[in-house]
C-alpha positions as CSV (number, residue, x, y, z in Angstrom):
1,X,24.7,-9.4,2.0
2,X,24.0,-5.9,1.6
3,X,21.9,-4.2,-1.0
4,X,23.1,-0.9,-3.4
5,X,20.8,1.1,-1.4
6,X,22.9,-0.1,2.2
7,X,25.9,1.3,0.0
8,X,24.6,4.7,-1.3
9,X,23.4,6.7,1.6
10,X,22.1,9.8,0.0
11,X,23.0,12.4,-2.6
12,X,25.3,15.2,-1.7
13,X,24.1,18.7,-2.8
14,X,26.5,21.4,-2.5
15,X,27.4,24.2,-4.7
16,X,30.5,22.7,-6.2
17,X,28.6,19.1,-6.3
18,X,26.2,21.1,-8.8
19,X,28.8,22.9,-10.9
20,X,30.4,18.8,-11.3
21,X,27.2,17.8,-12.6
22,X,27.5,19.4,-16.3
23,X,31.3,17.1,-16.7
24,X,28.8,14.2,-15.9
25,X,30.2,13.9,-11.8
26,X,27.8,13.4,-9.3
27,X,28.5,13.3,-5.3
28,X,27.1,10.7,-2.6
29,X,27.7,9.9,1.0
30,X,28.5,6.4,0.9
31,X,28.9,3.6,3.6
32,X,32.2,3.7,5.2
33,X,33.5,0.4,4.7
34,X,32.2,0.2,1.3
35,X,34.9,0.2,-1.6
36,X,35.0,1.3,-4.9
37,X,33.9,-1.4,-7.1
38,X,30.9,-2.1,-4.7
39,X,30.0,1.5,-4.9
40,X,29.9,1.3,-9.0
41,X,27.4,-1.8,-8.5
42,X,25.6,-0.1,-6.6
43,X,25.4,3.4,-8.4
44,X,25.0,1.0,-11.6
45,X,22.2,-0.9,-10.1
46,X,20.2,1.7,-8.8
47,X,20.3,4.4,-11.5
48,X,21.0,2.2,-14.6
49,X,24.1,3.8,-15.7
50,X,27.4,3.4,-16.4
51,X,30.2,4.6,-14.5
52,X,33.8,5.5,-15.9
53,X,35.4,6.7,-13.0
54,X,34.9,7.0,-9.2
55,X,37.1,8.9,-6.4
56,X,36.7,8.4,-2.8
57,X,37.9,10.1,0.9
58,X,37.0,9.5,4.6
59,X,35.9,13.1,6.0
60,X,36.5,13.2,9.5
61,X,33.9,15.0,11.2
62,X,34.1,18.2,12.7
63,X,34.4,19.3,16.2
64,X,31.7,21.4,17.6
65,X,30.9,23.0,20.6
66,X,27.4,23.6,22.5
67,X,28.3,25.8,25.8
68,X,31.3,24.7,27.6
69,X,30.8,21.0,25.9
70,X,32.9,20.0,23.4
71,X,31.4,17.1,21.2
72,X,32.2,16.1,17.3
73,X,30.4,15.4,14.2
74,X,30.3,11.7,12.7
75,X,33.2,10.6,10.0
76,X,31.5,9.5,7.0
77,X,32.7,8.6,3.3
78,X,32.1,10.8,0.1
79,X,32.2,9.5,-3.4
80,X,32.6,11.4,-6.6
81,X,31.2,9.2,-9.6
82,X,32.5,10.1,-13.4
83,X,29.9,8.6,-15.9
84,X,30.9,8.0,-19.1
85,X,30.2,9.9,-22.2
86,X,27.4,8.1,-24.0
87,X,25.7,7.2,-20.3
88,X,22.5,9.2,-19.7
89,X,22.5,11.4,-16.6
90,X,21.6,10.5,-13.3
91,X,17.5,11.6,-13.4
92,X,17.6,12.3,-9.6
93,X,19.4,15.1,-10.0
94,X,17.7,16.7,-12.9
95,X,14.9,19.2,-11.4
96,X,18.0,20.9,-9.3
């Protein structure tokens, strides 16, 4: 049995991520074989709130090269979560 925090990875802080954060979306890295409705238990559990909506995608990771070696970034799993109206905001995020 895994726990929330075995689901959510870590918060993703990018420029658009922060602009999504007034319409009440937040952005995490999430474990790749972990759907949807174990990903709003988890984001439910561990921030007390409630979630409306949530999108994910599989990002496929980049190729990159160091000198004549060619190697390639990790795929990972991103999730956008939509709270509703009347939930308070994710705290976490606050002093950003």
């Amino acid at each position: 049995m895994r726990t929330p925090y075995d689901i959510v990875i870590k918060p993703l802080v990018t420029e658009k991520s922060m602009e999504d954060m007034s319409e009440g979306k937040y952005t995490f890295e999430v474990a790749k074989d972990a759907n949807k409705s174990e990903v709003k238990k988890a984001v439910e559990e561990i921030f007390g709130v409630k979630v409306e909506k949530i999108s994910t995608m599989n990002v496929r990771g980049k190729k990159k090269r160091m000198g004549r070696f060619v190697g390639r970034r990790r795929d990972w799993k991103k999730a956008i979560i939509k709270l509703t109206e009347d939930s308070k905001p994710i705290e976490f995020f606050e002093g950003m």
